[in-house]
C-alpha positions as CSV (number, residue, x, y, z in Angstrom):
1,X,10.7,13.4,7.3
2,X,10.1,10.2,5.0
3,X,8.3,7.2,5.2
4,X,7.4,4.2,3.3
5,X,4.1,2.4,2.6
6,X,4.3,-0.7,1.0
7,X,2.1,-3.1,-0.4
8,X,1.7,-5.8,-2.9
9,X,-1.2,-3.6,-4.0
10,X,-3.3,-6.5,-6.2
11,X,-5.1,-4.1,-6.6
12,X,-4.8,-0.8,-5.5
13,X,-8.2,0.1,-3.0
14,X,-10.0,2.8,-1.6
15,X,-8.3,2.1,2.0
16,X,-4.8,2.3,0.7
17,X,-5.7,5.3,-1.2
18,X,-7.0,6.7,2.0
19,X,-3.9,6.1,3.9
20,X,-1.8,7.4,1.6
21,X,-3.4,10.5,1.6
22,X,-3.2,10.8,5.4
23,X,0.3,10.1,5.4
24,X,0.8,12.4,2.8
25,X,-0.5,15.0,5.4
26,X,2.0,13.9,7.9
27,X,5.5,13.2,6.2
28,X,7.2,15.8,3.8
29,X,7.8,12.5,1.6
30,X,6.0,9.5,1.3
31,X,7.0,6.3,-0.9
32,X,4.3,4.3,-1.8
33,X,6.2,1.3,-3.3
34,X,4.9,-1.8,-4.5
35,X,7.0,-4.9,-3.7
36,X,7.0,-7.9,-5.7
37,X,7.6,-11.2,-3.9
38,X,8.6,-14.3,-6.5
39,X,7.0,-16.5,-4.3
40,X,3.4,-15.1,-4.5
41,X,0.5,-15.3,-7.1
42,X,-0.5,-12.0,-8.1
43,X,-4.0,-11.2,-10.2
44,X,-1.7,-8.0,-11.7
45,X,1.5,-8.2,-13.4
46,X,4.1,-5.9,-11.2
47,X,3.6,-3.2,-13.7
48,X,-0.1,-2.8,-13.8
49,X,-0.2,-2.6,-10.1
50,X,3.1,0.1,-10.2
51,X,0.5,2.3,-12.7
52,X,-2.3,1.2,-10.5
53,X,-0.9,2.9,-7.8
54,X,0.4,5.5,-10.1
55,X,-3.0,6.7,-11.1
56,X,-4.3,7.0,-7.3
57,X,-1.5,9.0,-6.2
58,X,-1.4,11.5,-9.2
59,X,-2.9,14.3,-7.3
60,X,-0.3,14.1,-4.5
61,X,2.7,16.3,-5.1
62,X,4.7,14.8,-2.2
63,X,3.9,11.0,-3.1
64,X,6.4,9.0,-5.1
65,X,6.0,6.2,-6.4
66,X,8.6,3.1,-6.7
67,X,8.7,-0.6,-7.2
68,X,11.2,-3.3,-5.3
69,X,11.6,-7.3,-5.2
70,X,13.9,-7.1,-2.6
71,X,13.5,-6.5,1.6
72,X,11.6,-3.5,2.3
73,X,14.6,-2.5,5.1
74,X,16.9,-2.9,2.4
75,X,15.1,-0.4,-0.1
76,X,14.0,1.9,3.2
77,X,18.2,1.9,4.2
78,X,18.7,3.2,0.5
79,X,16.4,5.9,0.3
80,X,17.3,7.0,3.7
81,X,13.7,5.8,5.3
82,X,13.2,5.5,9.0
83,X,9.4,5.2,9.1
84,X,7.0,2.6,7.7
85,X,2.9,3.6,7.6
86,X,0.7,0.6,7.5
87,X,-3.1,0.5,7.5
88,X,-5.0,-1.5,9.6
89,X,-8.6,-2.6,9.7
90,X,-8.9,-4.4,13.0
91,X,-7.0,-7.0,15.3
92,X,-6.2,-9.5,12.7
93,X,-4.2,-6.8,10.7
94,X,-3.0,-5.3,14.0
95,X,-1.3,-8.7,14.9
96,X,-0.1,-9.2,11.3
97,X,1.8,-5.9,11.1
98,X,2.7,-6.1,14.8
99,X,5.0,-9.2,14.2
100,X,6.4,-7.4,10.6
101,X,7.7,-4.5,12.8
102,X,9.3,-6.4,15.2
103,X,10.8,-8.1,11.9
104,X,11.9,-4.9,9.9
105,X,13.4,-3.7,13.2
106,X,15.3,-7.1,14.2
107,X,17.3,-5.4,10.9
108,X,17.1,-2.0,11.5
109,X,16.9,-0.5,15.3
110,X,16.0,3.0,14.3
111,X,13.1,1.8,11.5
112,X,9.7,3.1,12.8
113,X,6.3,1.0,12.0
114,X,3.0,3.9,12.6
115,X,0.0,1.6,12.5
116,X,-3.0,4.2,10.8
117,X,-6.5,2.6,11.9
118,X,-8.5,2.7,8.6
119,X,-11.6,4.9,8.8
120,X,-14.8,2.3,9.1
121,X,-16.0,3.1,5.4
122,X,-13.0,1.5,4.2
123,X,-12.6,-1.2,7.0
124,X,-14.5,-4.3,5.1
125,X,-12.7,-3.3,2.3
126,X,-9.7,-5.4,0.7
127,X,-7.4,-6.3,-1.7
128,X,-9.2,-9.8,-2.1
129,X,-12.3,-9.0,-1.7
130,X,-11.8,-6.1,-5.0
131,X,-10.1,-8.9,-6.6
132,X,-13.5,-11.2,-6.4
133,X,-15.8,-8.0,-7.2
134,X,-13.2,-8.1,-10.5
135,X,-13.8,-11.7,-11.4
136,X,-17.6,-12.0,-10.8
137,X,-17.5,-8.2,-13.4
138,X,-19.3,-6.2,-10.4
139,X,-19.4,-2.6,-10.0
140,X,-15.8,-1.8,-8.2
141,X,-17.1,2.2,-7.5
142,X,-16.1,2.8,-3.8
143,X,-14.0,-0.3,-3.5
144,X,-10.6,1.1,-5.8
145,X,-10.2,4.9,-6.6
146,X,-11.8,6.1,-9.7
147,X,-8.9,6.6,-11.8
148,X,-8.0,2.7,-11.3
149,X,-12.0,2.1,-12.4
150,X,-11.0,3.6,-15.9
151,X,-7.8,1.6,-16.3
152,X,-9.2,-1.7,-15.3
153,X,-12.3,-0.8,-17.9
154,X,-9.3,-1.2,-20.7
């Protein structure tokens, strides 16, 4: 079985590292694809978040790795995808991705959204608040996998 986690991934953190690795446990094949919407400000360029996401999934023989700027049921229906994997760290997220899987299967009955609870170590942990640990230059050990550390340090 396949499924898809996807993610704008600005930056990469230890909580999406984490459920990638569960899913990994799961699914025979996991995409972890980072999707690029036109309309939002990223802090890192589509590429540097693709090689971002690159370096914490190197260790996972089953993970691959992908980039889209189009509909994530689009890009599911052409790599034969039924399942989506999201994290979430409480209610807020919880509502958030309930209302996206109601979306994703408005276009696509037989697409499957798995909610993963994040373990609490991870749960205070974002994308934003990384991204303010970046511009205030504080230590980002624990907060984005150490491989990401390194290329961030370049």
């Amino acid at each position: 079985m396949k499924c898809i986690i996807p993610g704008s991934f600005d930056p990469v953190t230890v909580g999406h590292a984490d459920i990638i690795n569960r899913a990994a446990l799961l699914f025979g094949e996991v995409y972890a694809v980072v999707f690029d919407n036109s309309d939002k400000r990223y802090t890192f360029t589509s590429q540097k978040r693709l090689e971002m996401l690159r370096l914490s999934c190197a260790e996972l023989p089953n993970v691959t790795i992908g980039l889209s700027d189009g509909m994530l049921v689009d890009y599911m229906r052409d790599h034969e995808i039924k399942y989506i994997v999201k994290g979430v760290r409480g209610m807020v997220d919880f509502d958030y991705e309930l209302g996206l899987a109601n979306i994703n299967r408005s276009f696509d009955r037989e697409v499957e959204t798995i909610l993963i609870p994040s373990k609490p170590e991870f749960s205070h942990i974002s994308s934003t608040v990384v991204r303010e640990l970046i511009k205030y230059k504080k230590p980002l050990h624990g907060y984005i996998p150490e491989s990401v550390i390194t290329l961030l340090d370049n």
